[in-house]
C-alpha positions in Angstrom: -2.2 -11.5 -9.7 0.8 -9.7 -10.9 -0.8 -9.3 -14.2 -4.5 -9.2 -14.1 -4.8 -6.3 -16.0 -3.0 -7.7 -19.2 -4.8 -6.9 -22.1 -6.7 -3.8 -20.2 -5.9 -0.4 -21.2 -6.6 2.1 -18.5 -6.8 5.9 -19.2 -5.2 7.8 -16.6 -6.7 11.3 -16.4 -4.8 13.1 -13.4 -2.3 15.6 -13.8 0.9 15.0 -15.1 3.4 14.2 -12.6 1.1 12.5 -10.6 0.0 10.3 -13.6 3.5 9.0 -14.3 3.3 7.2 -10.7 0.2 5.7 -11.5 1.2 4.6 -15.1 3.8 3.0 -13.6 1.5 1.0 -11.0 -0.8 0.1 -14.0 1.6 -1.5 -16.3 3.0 -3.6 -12.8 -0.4 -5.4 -13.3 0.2 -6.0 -16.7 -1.9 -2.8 -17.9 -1.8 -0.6 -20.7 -1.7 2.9 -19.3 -2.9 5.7 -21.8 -1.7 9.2 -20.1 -4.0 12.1 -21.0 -3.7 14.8 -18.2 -7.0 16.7 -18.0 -5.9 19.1 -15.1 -2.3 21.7 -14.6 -1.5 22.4 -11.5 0.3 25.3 -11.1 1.5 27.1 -7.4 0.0 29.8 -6.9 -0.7 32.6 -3.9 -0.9 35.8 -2.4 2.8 36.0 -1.4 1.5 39.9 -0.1 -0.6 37.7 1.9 -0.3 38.7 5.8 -0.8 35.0 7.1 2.8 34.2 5.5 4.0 36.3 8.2 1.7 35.3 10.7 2.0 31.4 10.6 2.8 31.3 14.2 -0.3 32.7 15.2 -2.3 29.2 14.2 -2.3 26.2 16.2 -3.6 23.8 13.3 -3.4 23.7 9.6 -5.3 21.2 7.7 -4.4 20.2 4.1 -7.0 18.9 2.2 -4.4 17.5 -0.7 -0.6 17.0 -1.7 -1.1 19.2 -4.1 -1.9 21.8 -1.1 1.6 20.5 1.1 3.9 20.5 -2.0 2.8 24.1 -2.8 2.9 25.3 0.8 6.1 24.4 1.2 7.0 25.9 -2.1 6.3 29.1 -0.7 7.6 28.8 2.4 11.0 28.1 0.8 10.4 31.2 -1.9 9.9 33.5 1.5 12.5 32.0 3.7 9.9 31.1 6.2 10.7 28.4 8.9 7.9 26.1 9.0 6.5 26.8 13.3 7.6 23.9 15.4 4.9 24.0 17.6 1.5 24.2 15.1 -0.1 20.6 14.7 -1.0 19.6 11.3 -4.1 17.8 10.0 -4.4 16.0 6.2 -7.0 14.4 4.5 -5.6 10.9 3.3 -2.5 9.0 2.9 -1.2 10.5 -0.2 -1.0 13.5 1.8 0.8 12.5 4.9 3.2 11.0 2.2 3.8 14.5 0.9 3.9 15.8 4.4 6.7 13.2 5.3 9.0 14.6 2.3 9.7 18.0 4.2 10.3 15.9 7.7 6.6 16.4 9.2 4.2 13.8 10.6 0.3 14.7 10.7 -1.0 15.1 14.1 -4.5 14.3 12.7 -5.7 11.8 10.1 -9.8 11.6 9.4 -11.1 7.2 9.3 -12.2 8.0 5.9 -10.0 10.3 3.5 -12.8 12.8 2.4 -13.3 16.7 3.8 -16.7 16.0 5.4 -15.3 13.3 7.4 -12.2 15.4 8.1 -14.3 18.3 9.3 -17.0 16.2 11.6 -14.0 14.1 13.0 -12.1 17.1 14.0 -15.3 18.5 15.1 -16.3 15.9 17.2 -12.6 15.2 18.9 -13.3 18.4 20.7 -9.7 19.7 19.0 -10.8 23.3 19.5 -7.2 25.0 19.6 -8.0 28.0 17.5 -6.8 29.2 14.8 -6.9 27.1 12.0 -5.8 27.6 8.6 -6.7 25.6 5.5 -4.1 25.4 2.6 -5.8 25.0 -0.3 -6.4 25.2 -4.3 -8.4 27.5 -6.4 -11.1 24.9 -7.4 -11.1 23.5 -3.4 -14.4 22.9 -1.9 -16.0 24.4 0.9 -17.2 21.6 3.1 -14.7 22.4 5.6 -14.7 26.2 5.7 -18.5 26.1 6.3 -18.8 23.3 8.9 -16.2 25.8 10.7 -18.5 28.3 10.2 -21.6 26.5 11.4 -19.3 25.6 14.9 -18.1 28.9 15.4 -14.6 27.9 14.8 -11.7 30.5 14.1 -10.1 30.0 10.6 -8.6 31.3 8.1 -8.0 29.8 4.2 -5.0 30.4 2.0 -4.6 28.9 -1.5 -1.1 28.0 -2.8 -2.2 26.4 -6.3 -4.1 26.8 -9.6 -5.9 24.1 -11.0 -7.2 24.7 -14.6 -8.6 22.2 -17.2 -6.4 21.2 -20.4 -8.4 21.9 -23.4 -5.5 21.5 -25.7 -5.9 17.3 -24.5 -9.6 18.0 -26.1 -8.4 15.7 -29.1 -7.0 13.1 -27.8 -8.7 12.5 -25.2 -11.8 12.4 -27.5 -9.9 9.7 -29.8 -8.3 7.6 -26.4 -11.2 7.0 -24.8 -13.2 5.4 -27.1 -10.6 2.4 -26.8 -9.6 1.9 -23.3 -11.3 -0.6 -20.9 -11.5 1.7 -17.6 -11.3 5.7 -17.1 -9.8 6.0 -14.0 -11.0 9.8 -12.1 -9.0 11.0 -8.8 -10.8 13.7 -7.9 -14.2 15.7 -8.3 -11.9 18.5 -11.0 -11.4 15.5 -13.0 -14.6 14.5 -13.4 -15.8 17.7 -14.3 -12.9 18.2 -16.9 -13.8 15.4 -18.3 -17.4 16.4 -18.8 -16.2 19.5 -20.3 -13.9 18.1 -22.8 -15.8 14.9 -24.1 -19.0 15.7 -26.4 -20.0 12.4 -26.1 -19.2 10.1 -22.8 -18.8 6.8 -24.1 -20.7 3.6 -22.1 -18.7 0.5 -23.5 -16.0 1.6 -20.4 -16.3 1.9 -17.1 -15.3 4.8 -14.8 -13.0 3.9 -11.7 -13.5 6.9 -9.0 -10.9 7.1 -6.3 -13.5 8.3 -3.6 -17.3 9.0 -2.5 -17.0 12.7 -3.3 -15.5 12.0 -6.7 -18.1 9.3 -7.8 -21.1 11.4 -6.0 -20.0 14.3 -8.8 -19.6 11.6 -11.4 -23.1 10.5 -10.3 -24.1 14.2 -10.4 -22.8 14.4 -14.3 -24.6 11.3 -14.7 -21.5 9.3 -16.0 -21.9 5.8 -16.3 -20.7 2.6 -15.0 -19.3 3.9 -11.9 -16.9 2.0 -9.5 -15.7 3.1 -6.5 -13.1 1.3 -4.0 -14.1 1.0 -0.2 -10.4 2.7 0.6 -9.9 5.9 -1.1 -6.3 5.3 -2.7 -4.9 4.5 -5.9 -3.8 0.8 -4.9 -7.5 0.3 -4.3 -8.8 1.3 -7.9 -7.0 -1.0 -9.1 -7.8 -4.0 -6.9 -11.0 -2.8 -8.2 -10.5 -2.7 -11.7 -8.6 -6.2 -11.3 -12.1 -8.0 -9.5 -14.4 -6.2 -12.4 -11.9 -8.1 -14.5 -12.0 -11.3 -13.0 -15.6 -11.4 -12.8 -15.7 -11.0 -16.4 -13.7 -13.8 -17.3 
């Protein structure tokens, strides 16, 4: 098992210290990794904003990415704000809790499946109606869980603490890596569309590993081919997938 991926070059799309994790999981299956970031992350917010000031006045925040925690508590730090002892916290997936447990925090709530419409109609539904709420989240975030707040008349308010933007200086390369590789992994709906943006001609002779529902229904959406997606929504788990596609092949 430990290298059922030799010979396999996987294109790694997600941004760029994130992808040097994966790389690194990838090549302890005996992969080939090929790095092309299509996304930068930069933090940024409103530090004008009044809800810096007014954390202590919500009794939940939901993050919705680790991108989202890392760039919350960023900001915290730049303001010398104490993070309130007493507000519970709610993330999206595992990844997230991980980068919730780096600043000494455990989540109070987890959804069963690590996607925002799950997270929004689990909270929902577990009557955990302590208002407000405040979402931390990123410039290219979806609304699913804003408006299902909305539609249940639930007190919110939404902050973003990062910047995603597409790469088009990786235009090039990407065009000339993917043509070689075996699978094109895609961690999120952003990459997907980045992806779409920068490649003038999607090839089929790969296929397309999607970490989650949400990112494969936009890959769907796009209309990009040979799509894979793992019944648990991690990193670990696209490759267990790429490692049966594999075996079946042999």
């Amino acid at each position: 098992m430990s290298h059922s991926l030799r010979g396999k070059s996987v294109l790694i799309t997600r941004e760029e210290q994130q992808a040097e994790v994966f790389a690194k999981q990838i090549e302890s299956f005996g992969g080939k990794p090929m790095v092309v970031p299509l996304l930068s992350i930069q933090y940024k917010s409103d530090v004008k904003s009044p809800i810096w000031m007014q954390l202590k006045k919500y009794r939940w925040i939901f993050f919705t990415s680790s991108n989202g925690v890392h760039g919350f508590f960023h900001y915290l730090h730049h303001l010398g704000i104490k993070f309130p002892s007493d507000i519970k916290v709610g993330v999206v997936g595992s990844k997230t809790k991980l980068a919730l447990n780096e600043y000494g925090l455990k989540p109070d709530f987890i959804p069963s499946i690590f996607d925002a419409e799950t997270m929004a109609k689990e909270f929902i539904e577990n009557d955990h109606r302590e208002q407000p709420i405040l979402i931390v989240r990123g410039n290219l975030s979806r609304e699913i869980i804003p408006n299902e707040f909305s539609y249940h008349n639930i007190s919110f308010d939404t902050i973003d603490v990062y910047e995603t933007t597409y790469r088009y200086e990786a235009k090039h390369e990407l065009e000339k890596t993917i043509k070689n590789v075996d699978f094109v992994t895609l961690t999120s709906p952003s990459t997907v569309m980045a992806l779409m943006e920068l490649v003038e001609d999607i090839p089929s002779s790969c296929d397309y590993i999607c970490i989650g529902t949400t990112t494969e229904a936009k890959a769907e959406k796009l209309k990009l081919p040979n799509r894979h997606v793992p019944s648990e929504f991690t990193t670990d788990a696209m490759i267990e997938v790429m490692i049966d596609l594999v075996e079946e092949r042999v």
